[in-house]
N, C-alpha and C positions, 0 to 999 in steps of 0.2 A: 658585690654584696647581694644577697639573697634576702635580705632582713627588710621590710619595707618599713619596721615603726620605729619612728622620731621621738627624743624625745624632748620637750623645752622647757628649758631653766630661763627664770626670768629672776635677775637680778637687779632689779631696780631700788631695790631697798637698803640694798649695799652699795653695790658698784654707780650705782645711778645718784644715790644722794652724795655722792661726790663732786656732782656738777657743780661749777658755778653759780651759786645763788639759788642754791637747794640745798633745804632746811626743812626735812618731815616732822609732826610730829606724832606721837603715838597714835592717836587717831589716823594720823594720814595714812599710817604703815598699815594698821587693822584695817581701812578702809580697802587701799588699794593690794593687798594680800585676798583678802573676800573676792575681788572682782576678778582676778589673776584665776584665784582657784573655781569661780563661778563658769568660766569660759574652757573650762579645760587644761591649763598647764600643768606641767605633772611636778615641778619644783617652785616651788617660790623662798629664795633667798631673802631672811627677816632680818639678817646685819649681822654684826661680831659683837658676840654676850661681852661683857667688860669693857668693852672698848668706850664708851660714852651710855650718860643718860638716858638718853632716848632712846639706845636698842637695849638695857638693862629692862627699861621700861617695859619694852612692848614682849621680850621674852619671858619675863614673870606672868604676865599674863596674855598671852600669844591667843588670839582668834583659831577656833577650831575649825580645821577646814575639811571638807567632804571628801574632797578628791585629789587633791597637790599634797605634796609631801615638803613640811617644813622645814626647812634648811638652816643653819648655823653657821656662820665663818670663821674660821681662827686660823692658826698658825701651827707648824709641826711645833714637837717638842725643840725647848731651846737647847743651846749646846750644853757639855758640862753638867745635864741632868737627865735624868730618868723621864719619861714619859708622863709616869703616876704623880711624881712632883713637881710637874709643871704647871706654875699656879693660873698661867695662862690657857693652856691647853684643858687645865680642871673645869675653868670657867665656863668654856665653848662645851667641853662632853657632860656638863654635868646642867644644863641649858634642857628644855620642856621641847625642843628642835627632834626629825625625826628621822632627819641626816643633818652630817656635819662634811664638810666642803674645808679642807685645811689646805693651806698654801704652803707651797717649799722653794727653794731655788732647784732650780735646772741648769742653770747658765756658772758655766764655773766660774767666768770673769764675777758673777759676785759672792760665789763662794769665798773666792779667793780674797774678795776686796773689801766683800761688804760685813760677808760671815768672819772674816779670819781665820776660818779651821781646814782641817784636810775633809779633802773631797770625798773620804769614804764614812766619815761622822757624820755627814751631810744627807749622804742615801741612808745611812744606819737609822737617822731620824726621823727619813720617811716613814720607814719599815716599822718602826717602833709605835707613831702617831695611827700607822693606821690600823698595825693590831689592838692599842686599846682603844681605837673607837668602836671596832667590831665588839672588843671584852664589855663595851659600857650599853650595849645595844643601838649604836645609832648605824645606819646606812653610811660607809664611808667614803669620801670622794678624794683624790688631790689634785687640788689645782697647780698646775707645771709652771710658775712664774716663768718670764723671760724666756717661753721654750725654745722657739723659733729664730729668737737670737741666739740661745746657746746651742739648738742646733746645729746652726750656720757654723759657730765656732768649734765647736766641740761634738760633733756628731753622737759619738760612743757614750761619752758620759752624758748627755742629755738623754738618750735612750736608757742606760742603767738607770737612769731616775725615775722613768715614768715606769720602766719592767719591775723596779722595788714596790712600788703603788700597788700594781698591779699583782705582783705574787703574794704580796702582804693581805690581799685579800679588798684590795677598794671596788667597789662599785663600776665608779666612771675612775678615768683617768684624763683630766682636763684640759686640752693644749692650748696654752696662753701667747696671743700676740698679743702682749702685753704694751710695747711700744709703739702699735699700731702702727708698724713699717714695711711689715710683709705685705706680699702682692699675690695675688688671686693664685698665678701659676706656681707660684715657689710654696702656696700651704696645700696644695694637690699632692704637688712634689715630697713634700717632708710627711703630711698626715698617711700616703703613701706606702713611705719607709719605715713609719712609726707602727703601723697596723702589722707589721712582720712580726713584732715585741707583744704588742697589747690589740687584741682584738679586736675591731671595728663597733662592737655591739658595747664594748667596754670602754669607748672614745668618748671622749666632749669634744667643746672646740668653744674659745672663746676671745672675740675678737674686737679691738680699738679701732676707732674711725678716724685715725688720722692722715690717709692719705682717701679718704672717701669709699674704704674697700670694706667695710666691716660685713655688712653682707654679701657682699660677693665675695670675700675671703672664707666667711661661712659658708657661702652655697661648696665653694670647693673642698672642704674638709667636708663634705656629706658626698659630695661625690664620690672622694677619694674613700669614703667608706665610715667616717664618725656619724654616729647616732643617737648623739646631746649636743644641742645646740644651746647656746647662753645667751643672753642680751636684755635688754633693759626696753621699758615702752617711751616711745616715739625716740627711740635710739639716745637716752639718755648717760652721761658719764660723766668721767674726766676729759680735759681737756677739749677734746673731739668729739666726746660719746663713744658708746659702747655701737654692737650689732643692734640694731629695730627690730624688738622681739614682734611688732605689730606688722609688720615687713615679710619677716621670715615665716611667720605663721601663716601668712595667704599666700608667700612664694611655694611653701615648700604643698601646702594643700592643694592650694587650687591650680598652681604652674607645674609643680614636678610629680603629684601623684602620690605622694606621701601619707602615710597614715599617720596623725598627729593623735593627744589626747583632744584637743579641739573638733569636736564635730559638725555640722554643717549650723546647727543652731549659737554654738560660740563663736564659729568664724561670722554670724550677722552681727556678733556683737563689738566686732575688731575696734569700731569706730569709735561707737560707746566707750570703751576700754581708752580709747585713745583721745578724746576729749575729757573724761572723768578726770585722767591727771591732769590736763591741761586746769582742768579748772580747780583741783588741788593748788595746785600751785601760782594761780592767780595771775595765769599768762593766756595769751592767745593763740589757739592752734596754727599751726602751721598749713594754709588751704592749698600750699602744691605737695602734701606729704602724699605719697606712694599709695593706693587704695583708699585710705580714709579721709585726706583732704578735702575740702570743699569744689578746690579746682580740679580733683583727680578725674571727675566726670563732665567735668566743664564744659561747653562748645560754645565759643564764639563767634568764630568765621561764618560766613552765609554758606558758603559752601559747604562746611562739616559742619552744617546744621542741617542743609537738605539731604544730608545723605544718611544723618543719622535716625532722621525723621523715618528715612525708606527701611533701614535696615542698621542697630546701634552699632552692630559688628563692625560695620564701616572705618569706627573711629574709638573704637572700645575695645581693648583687652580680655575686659571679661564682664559680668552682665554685676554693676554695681551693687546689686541687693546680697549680694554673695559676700560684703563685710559690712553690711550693716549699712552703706551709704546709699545715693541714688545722683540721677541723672540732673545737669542742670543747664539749660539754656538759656548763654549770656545775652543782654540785651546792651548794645553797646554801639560806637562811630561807626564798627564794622559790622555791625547788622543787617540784614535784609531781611523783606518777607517771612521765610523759613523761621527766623527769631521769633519775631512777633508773634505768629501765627501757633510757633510751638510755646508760645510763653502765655497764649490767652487759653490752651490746651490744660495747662498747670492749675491755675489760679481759677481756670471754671467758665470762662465766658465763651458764647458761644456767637460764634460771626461768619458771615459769608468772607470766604477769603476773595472775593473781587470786592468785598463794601470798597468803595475810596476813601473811609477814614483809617484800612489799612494803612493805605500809603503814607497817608499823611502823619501817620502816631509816626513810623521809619524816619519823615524826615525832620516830626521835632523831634525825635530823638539823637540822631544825628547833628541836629545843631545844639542842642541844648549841652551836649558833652564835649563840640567844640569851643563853648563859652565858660565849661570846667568841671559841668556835671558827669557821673559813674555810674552808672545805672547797671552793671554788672554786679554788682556785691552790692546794692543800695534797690534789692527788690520791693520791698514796701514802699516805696517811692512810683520805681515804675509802675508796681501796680494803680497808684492812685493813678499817676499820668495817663495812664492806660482806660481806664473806666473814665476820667474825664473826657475822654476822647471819643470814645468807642460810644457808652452808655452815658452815665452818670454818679455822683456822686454826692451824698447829702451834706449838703450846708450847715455843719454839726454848728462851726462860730468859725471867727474870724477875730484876727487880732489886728486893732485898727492904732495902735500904737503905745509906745514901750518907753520906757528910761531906766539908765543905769546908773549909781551913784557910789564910788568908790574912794573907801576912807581908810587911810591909814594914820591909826592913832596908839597911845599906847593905853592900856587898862587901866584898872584901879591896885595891880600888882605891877606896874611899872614894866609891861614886855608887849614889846611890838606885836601890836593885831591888825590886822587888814581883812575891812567888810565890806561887804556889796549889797545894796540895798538895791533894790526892783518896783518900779511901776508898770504896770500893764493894764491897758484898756481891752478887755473883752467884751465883743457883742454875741449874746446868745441869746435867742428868738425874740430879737428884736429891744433886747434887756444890755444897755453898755454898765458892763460890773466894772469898777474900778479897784485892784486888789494891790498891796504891798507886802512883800518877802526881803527876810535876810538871807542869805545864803552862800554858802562856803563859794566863794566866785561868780562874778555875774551871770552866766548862762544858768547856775544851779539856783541862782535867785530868782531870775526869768522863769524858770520852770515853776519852782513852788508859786509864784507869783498868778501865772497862768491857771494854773491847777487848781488855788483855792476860788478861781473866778468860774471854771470848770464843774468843779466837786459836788454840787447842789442839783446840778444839772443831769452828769451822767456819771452815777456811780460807777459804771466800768471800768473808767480809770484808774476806777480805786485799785494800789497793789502795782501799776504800773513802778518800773524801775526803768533806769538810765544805767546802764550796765558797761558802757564804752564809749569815750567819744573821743576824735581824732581831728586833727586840724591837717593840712595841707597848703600851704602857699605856691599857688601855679605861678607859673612864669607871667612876666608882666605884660602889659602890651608892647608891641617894639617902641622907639623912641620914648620911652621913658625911662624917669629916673628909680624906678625899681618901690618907691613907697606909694604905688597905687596898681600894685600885686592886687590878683583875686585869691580870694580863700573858700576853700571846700572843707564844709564840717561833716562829718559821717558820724553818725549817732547808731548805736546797737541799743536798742529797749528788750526790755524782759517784762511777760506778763506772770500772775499769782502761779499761771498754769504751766511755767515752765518754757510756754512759748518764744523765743524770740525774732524780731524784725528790725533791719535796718533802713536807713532813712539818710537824703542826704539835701544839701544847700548850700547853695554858692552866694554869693557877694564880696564888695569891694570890702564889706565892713564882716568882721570875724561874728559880733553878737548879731547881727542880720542875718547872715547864713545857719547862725544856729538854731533862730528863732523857725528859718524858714523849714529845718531839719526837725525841729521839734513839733511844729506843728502838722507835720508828714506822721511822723510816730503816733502821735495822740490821734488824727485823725485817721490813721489806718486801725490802731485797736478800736476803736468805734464800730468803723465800717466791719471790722472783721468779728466782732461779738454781735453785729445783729441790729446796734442800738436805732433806735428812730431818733434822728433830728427834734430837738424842740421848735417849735413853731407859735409865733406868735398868740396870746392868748386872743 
């Protein structure tokens, strides 16, 4: 193939809200359609008009996009009718969409099983759907259900299916591993013999992740010559997930040479793109996903710290800011030097790398996370531990002690409610405030508790959010009986600005360790807005 441009369908709006415990709704579609087409995709699949609420919804009123071209799904016409009166088919072409994407069988095993009709009513239908999509003005596409299994079985007639597509006039002509059981060398092999039928420039490919191949099954139909690629963002789907449209689009740029609609300014935005839905859907990204991960840049080891210090090539791929991420060096039990030194590099302090409080921050570090602390993913922590060490750190308050009091009773409507009530002693400049909170759970009561003792003090906090918090029970000490486990609380805070920082605390006791992680966050947005300590009057 002599053709270098790609081009990418992102179907997450369809194919992706099929996952498990994914539920868009019109905003989320309008949302992540906007960001899809912001970054360069050249398709964004909006759902199947008819099919449900919420893509009725969101194609009545479809967000207008600059650059992508918005896509419809349906179904060829059904058997036993005409094209024009298919009330199904009217739905999808008669859609505000600016292509339409119809799905047909290929695989005659479900012709035969699933359609009941003969095999040549089957292609007729093709033929039919995609003349009147051209008659209705949309761009027409057909997606090859079960190609690659009907290929396997039926060579001939899976190929008359995608050639009827294609002389009927489609666009793309899409080939579906639908079952997600094909393997990298057998879609070379078939997209191969398929391009002898339908053009390479006139190919898709669109691939399930259920033997872990969906990208690398794609990269092989591009090889083999397809030039539409499908997939969903952070590889969303059925069962397994679809192909990582966020994947493909920095393999195919920045690894294989490719011309995408993604230019150098969307591919910064991969990352962005791939936290947005995370945070749509009110889960936590994935920090070993492929380029955009947290951990995708990560260096732990002392070794691949000093070497990435000399030169990041060392231990890098490719140079992070190229999707939008960056570099991070862990601080951790396997730390040395290199860590440190590159972590006070980050954060701004500046130190003789012989002071001897290097060393020493190394080996409580070191101990401190053989006793259960993480300091790897709990850098607002480190950083405090660090300026304690090194510099210093202002005496914003201190919490000189706490209690918690938990009631379960029933209301004045007769249903079981369970409250947590909070006392905390705060000292700030020299002033012990005595405060109490209710709050949905002891540590959230602790918090408001803390906060209104706080509040008068250093407006900063105002706006602060507790955005995650995780528990952990590490192994116990040997020879016991297992009920005097330590526990590690890891707290994510969010400030007004969007910013976030994590924070962590260990103890035998779970509200100890939170208070000790809470008061790391609070005392890091301080230190880090600027504020001055109060001081006695």
């Amino acid at each position: 193939m002599t053709d270098n441009r790609i081009y990418l369908f992102d179907t997450t709006l369809r194919d992706g809200q099929q996952t498990r415990g994914v539920d868009f709704t019109p905003a989320d579609k309008i949302a992540i359609a906007r960001a899809l087409d912001e970054i360069g995709i050249d398709y964004v699949e909006g759902g199947w008009p008819g099919a449900n609420p919420t893509d009725d919804r969101f194609f009545s009123e479809p967000p207008e996009l600059k650059r992508a071209t918005l896509v419809a799904f349906g179904m060829t016409r059904r058997p036993g009718r005409s094209a024009e009166n298919d009330p199904g088919l009217s739905v999808v072409l008669g859609s505000k969409a600016g292509a339409a994407c119809l799905v047909g069988k290929t695989w005659d095993f479900h012709v035969d099983v699933a359609l009941e009709i003969e095999r040549d009513e089957n292609v007729q239908m093709i033929r039919d759907s995609m003349v009147l999509a051209i008659k209705r003005g949309f761009e027409p596409m057909f997606d090859c259900e079960h190609f690659f299994d009907g290929y396997k079985a039926n060579p001939e007639y899976a190929l008359s299916c995608a050639a009827a597509a294609y002389e009927s006039g489609a666009r793309w002509v899409v080939l579906c591993d639908t079952n997600g059981g094909t393997l990298p060398h057998e879609v070379e092999e078939i997209v191969s013999a398929v391009i002898k039928v339908v053009p390479g420039t006139h190919l898709g490919i669109h691939t399930h992740n259920d033997t872990e191949n969906a990208v690398a099954n794609t990269l092989a139909a591009v090889r083999a010559g397809a030039r539409q690629v499908q997939g969903t963002i952070n590889g969303l789907g059925e069962r397994c997930g679809n192909a990582n449209i966020v994947t493909l689009t920095a393999i195919l740029g920045l690894k294989m040479g490719y011309k995408t609609g993604v230019d150098a300014k969307g591919m910064k935005q991969l990352r962005k793109l791939s936290r947005m839905l995370d945070d749509r859907l009110n889960r936590s990204p994935n920090p070993h996903a492929a380029f955009v991960g947290e951990a995708a840049f990560a260096h732990k080891g002392g070794l691949h710290v000093s070497a990435v210090q000399k030169d990041p090539r060392t231990y890098e791929h490719i140079d992070p800011e190229l999707v939008g991420n960056q570099r991070h060096i862990l601080v951790s039990d396997q730390a040395g030097r290199s860590n440190i030194l590159a972590r006070f590099a980050e954060i701004g302090v500046e130190i003789d790398p012989k002071n001897p409080k290097v060393q020493r921050l190394v080996e409580d570090v070191k101990e401190k996370e053989f006793l259960g602390y993480s300091y790897d993913t709990a850098e607002a922590s480190f950083e405090l531990l660090a300026r304690r060490t090194i510099q210093s750190v202002p005496d914003y308050f201190s919490i000189e002690r706490f209690r918690v009091m938990d009631e379960r009773r029933f209301n004045a409507r007769g249903q079981m409610v369970i409250e947590s009530e909070a006392t905390a002693t705060v000292e700030v400049a020299g002033q012990r405030l005595h405060e109490v909170a209710v709050g949905n759970g002891p540590v959230n009561a602790l918090d408001l508790a803390i906060r209104k003792a706080l509040s008068s003090a250093y407006s900063d906090l105002d706006g602060v959010k507790l955005m995650d918090y995780k528990v952990r029970i590490l192994p116990p000490p040997p020879n016991s009986d297992g009920t005097d486990a330590v526990t590690r609380v890891m707290i994510e805070s969010a400030g007004p600005d969007g910013s976030t920082w994590r924070t962590v605390g260990v103890s035998a006791n779970i509200i100890d360790a939170s208070i000790m992680a809470l008061s790391d966050s609070l005392n890091y947005r301080l230190l880090k807005s600027g504020t001055v300590a109060k001081v006695d009057a």
